[in-house]
Structures are given as structure tokens and as C-alpha cells.
C-alpha positions in Angstrom: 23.6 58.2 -73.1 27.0 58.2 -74.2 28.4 60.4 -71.4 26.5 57.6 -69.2 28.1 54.8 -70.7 31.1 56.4 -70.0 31.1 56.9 -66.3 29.8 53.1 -65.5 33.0 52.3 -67.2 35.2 54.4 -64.8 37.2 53.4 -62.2 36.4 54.9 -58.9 38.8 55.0 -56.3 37.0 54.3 -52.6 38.6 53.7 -49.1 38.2 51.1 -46.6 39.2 53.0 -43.5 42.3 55.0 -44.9 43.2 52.1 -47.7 42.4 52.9 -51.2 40.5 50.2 -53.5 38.7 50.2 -57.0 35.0 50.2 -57.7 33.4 50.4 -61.0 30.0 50.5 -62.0 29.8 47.3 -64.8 33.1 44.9 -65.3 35.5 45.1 -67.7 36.4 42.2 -69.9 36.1 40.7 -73.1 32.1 39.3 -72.6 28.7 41.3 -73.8 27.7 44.1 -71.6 31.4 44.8 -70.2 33.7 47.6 -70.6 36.6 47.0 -72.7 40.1 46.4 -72.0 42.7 48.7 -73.3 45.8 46.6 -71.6 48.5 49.8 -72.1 46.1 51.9 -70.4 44.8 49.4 -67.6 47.7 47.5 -66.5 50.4 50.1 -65.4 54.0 49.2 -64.7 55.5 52.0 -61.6 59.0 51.5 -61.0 60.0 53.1 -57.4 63.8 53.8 -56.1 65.5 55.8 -53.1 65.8 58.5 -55.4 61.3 58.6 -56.0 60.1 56.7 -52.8 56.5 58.3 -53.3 56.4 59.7 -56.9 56.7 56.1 -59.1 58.0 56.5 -62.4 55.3 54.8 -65.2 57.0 52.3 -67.8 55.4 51.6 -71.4 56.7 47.7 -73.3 58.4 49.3 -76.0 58.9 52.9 -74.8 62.4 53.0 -74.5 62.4 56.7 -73.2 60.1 55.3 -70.5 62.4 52.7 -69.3 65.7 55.1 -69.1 63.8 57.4 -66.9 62.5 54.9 -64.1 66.0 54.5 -63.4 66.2 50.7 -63.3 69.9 49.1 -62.9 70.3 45.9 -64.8 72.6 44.7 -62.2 70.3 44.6 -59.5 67.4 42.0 -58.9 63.8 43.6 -60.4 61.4 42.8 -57.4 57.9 42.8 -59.2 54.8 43.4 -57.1 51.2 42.1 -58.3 48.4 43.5 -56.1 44.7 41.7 -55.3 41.2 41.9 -55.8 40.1 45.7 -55.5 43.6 46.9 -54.7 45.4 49.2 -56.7 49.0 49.9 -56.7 49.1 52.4 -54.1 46.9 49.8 -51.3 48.7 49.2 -48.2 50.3 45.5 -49.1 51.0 47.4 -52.1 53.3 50.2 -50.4 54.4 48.0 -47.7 56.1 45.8 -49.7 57.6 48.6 -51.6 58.9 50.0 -48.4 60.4 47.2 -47.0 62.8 46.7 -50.0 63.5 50.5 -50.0 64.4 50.2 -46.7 66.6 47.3 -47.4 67.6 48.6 -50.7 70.0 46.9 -53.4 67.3 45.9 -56.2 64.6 47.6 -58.6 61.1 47.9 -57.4 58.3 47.5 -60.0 54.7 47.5 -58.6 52.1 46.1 -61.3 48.7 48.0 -61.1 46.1 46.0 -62.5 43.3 48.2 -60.8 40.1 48.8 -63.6 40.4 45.1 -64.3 40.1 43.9 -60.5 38.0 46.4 -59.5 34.8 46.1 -56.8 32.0 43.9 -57.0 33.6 42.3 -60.0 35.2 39.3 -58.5 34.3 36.7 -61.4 35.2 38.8 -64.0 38.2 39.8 -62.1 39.8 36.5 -62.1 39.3 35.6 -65.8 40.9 39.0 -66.1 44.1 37.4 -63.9 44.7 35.4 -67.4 44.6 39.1 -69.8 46.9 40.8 -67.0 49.7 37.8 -66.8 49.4 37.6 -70.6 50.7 41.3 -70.7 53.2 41.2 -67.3 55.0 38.0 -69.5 55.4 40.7 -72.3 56.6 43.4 -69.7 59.5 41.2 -68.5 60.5 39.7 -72.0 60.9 43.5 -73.0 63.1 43.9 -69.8 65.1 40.8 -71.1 65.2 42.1 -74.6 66.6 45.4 -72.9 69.5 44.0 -70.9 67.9 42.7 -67.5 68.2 39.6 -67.2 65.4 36.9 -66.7 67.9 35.1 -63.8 67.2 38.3 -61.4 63.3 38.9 -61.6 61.9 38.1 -58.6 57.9 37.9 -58.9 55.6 38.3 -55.9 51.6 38.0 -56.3 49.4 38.5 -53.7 45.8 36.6 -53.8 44.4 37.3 -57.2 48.2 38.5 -57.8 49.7 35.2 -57.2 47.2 33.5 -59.9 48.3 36.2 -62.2 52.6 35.5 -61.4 51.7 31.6 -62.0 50.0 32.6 -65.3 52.7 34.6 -66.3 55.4 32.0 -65.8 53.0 29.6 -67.9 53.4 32.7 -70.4 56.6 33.4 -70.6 58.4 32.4 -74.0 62.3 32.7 -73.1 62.8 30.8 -70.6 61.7 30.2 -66.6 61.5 32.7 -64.0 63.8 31.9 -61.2 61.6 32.8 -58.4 57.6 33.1 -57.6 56.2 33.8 -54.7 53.0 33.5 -53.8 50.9 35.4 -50.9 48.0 33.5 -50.1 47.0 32.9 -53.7 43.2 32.7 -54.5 41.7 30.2 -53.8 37.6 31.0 -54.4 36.9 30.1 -58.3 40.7 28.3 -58.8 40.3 25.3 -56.5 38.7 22.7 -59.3 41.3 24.4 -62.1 44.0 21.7 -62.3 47.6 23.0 -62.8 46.9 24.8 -65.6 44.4 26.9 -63.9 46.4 28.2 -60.7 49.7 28.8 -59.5 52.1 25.4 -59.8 55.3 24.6 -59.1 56.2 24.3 -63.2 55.8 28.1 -63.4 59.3 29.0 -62.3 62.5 27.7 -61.2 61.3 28.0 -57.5 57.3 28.8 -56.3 57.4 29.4 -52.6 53.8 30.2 -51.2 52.5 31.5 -47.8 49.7 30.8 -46.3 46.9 32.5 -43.9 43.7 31.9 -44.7 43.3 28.9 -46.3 39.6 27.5 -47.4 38.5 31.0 -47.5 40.3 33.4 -49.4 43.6 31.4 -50.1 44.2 27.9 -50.7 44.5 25.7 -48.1 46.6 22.8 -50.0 50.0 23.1 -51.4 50.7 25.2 -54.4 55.2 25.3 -54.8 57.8 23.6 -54.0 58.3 24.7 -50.6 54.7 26.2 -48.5 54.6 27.9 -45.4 52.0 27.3 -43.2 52.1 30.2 -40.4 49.8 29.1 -37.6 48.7 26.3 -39.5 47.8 28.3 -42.4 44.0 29.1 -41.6 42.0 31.6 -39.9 41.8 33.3 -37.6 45.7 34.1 -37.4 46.9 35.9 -34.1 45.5 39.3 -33.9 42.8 38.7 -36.5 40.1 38.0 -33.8 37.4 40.8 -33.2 38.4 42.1 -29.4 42.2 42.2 -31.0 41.0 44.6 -33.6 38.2 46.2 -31.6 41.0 47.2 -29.3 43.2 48.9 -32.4 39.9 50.3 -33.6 40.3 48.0 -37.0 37.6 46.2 -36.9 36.8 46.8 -40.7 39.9 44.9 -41.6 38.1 41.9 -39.7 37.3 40.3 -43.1 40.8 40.4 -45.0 42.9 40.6 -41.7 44.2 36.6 -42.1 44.4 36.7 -45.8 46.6 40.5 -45.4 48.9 38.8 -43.3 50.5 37.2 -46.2 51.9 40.1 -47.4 52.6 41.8 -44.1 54.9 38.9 -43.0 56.6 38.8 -46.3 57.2 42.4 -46.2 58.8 41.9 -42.4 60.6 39.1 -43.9 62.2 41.8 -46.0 63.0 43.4 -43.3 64.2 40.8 -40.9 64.9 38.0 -43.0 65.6 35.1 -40.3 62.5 36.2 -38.0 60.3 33.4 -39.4 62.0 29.9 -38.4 60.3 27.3 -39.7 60.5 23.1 -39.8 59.2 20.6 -42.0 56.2 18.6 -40.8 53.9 16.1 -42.3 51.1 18.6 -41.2 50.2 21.1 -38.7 49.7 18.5 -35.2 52.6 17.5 -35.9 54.2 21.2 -35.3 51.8 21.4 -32.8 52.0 18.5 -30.8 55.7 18.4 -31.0 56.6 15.8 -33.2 58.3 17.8 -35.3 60.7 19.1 -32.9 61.6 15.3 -31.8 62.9 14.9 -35.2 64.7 17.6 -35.5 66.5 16.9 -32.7 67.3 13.4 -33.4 68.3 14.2 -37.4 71.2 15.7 -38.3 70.0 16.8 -41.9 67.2 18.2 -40.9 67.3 22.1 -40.6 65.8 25.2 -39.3 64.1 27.4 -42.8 63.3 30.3 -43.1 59.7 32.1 -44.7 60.0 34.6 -46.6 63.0 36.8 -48.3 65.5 34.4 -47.3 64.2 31.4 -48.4 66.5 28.2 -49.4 65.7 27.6 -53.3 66.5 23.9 -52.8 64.0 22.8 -50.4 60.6 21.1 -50.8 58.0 20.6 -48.6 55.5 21.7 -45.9 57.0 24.2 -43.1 55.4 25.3 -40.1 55.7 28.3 -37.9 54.4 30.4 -35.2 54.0 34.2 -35.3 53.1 37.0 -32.8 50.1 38.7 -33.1 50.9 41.8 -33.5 53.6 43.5 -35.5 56.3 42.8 -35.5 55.2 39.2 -35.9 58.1 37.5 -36.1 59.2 35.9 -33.4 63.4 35.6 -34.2 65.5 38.6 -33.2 65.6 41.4 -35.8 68.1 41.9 -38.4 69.1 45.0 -39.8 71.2 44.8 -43.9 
């Protein structure tokens, strides 16, 4: 019996096509009949560099030894990447990210693996886990600060159930604000009666910039920061998320996530390409549509081109609208190259 109880508390690893997710047999959580949560041992901090692209080094809050060898300069911005419902840290928005700022390089790459507590069926149990994990990623970064890195250059990025946990962290947080959130197509199922205590707002950092793909389903639909993008209006289907598009690339299990994925994927290219995702600020999508929006830009002199994504203006606010290809890349701006 014991050696039963056991295994319905492990954390399987599954693949959907060649992409890695978590499955468990019962929830974990702090409620009757769930597995416990041992936070040191279920929410794992892997730093990555040039030097360990694939092997990631684990840190421990308060294992100094831990922290020396991930290699982390306190001089550089600390890019910290919070994965989604049944990802773990090594799921493809996961690595992508990571990759695109290796490529670009110039800053520390931490990638928050939250994986037993998010895992497959477990989506109710998963998001009043969000609240446990951001709890103990608010620690992780004050023992950064207490280290020598300072709060002004963390950068934290949630995707979906990630960006509910980066708002609940910044809620958290005890010495002061995080300069910069952003959030990939947070959650929306279970968060959209919350108030702003309950999902990602603009009060929990300095700047909250949000992207949005598939909102009303899987992400929220209505503004969440101080500045949202709204790439092909911010619903679904975006381009390439239709079923002959995948049929033709053979992807056709992706059909589900594709819109919501596409958070991350233009964030990542953003990384990459940083002006390749133009925007303007419209009252709503129609607007952009229907070319209203580009009759005032051309008749106002303050307004200006933004861009989605890495290279972001902290002082705007607002709505933005863009068009992307549907294929990568997706961007429709010439590429840049650091």
C-alpha cells in the first residue's frame, strides 16, 4: 500500500509529439487526498549560460555553494523564465526562450521548473498551486538581492499559468518592485472573476507588458499591464494555427495550444529580432483593421511606431496592435542580428 501511495504521487514525464509535459496520478497541494508539497524539492531554480547551454546548473535559496557554481554575473540582467500548465522546464517555450537569449547573450538565464505542482489532469489544483510557487520564486529573487544582484535588473517572464505566478510574485515581494513583468498569454480559465488581487495587474512591477493570442480561451482577452499587445487581434485562430496549416507541417496535435504557444514563440523571436513586431496604439482591433489607426498616425506627430516584445518602451500605456506571418519567422520587420 505504501509503495502504491508512493507512485500516484510521482511525477511522470509524457510527450505530446516530441514535447515533454508532466502527468501524475492524484494532485499535489495542501487539500485532503493530495500529495504534499515539499517546495525545495518541487520548484527547481536551473540557471543556463554559453558556457552549459544544455546541462543547467540547479540553485538552492540559501545554498551559497549552489549559487557560485551556476555562474551568474551580478552585472548582467537575470532573465527568469516561468513555464505553464503541464510543462516542465525543459518543454519547448521553455528551451526556446532559453535559446533565444543565449543566442543574443549579455544576461543570466534562470528557468523556474514548477513541474509536480502543474502537472496533467490537475488544472484546478494547479492554479491554486500558482499562489505556493510565486510565494517561493519571491524568496528566490530576495536571496539574489540579499546576494549582490540587484532587484533593478530581474527581468520576469510567465507564460499562461507562469504569468499568474510572475504577478503573484511581484504581489510577494517584500523589498521593493520588480522592474519588469511580462506576461505570455496569462491564464485566463479560473482567474477571470479574481479581481486584481487574483491575476496579474499592473501594480505588480514597475512595468507589466502582456501578449496576447488566444484570448477567451486559454488567455485573457482584456487588458492585464500597462502596455498589451494584441497580435492579430489577440484571439484565435492566429495565422498558421488553422488545421490544413498544421495538417500540412504534420502538427496537427499542437492544434489545441498552437494560439496560446504563440505567446512565447513571438517573444522568443522578439529576442532575437527585437524591432520585427511594429505595433500602434488603437482603441481596439477594427480600428487596426479598418485603418483608422494608421490615419492617425499619420496625421500625429507624437504618435509612434512600438515595438512587442524584448524591446519594449517602459513608458507607454495602452492597447497596440499588430500583424504577424504565419509561419516562423513571424515577424514581419526585417531581422536584426546583436
Amino acid at each position: 500500500m505504501v509503495a502504491v501511495g508512493m507512485m500516484a504521487c510521482m511525477t511522470f514525464t509524457l510527450f505530446w509529439g516530441k514535447n515533454p509535459f508532466s502527468a501524475t496520478m492524484k494532485p499535489r497541494g495542501r487539500c485532503e487526498g493530495c500529495c504534499p508539497i515539499n517546495e525545495k524539492e518541487d520548484i527547481a531554480f536551473f540557471s543556463y549560460s554559453r558556457n552549459n547551454p544544455n546541462q543547467p546548473r540547479r540553485i538552492y535559496i540559501g545554498d551559497d555553494n549552489s549559487l557560485y557554481r551556476a555562474n551568474l554575473k551580478r552585472n548582467l540582467t537575470t532573465v527568469i523564465y516561468v513555464h505553464g500548465f503541464t510543462e516542465q522546464g525543459n518543454s519547448k517555450g521553455a528551451v526556446t526562450i532559453k535559446k533565444a537569449y543565449l543566442h543574443r547573450g549579455g544576461v543570466n538565464i534562470v528557468i523556474v521548473d514548477w513541474s509536480p505542482m502543474c502537472a496533467f489532469p490537475w488544472y484546478s489544483h494547479a492554479v491554486i498551486n500558482t499562489r505556493v510557487a510565486a510565494r517561493y520564486l519571491a524568496k528566490f529573487i530576495e536571496y539574489l538581492v540579499y546576494k549582490g544582484y540587484h532587484l533593478s535588473k530581474i527581468h520576469l517572464i510567465g507564460f499562461s499559468l507562469g504569468a499568474e505566478i510572475a504577478g503573484f510574485t511581484g504581489k510577494n515581494l517584500k523589498i521593493g518592485k520588480l522592474p519588469r513583468i511580462t506576461g505570455l498569454d496569462p491564464a485566463f480559465p479560473l482567474y477571470m472573476w479574481t479581481g486584481n488581487m487574483g491575476h496579474l495587474t499592473p501594480t505588480d512591477a514597475e512595468f507589466v507588458d502582456v501578449i496576447h493570442t488566444d484570448g477567451g480561451v486559454f488567455g485573457f482577452p482584456v487588458s492585464l499591464g500597462h502596455a498589451d499587445f494584441f497580435p492579430n487581434g489577440g484571439f484565435p485562430l492566429q495565422p498558421g494555427c488553422n488545421v490544413r496549416e498544421l495538417l500540412r507541417k504534420n502538427l496537427i496535435a499542437r492544434f489545441v495550444a498552437c494560439s496560446h504557444d504563440r505567446a512565447w514563440e513571438y517573444f522568443a523571436e522578439s529576442v532575437i529580432n527585437p524591432i520585427g513586431f511594429p505595433s500602434l496604439r488603437c482603441v481596439n482591433y477594427e480600428s487596426f483593421t479598418n485603418g483608422t489607426c494608421f490615419k492617425a498616425f499619420a496625421r500625429s506627430k507624437d504618435h509612434k511606431v512600438q515595438y512587442m516584445g524584448l524591446a519594449v518602451n517602459k513608458q507607454i500605456k495602452g492597447q497596440f496592435y499588430l500583424a504577424t506571418k504565419p509561419r516562423a519567422p513571424f515577424a514581419y520587420n526585417k531581422i536584426y542580428k546583436p
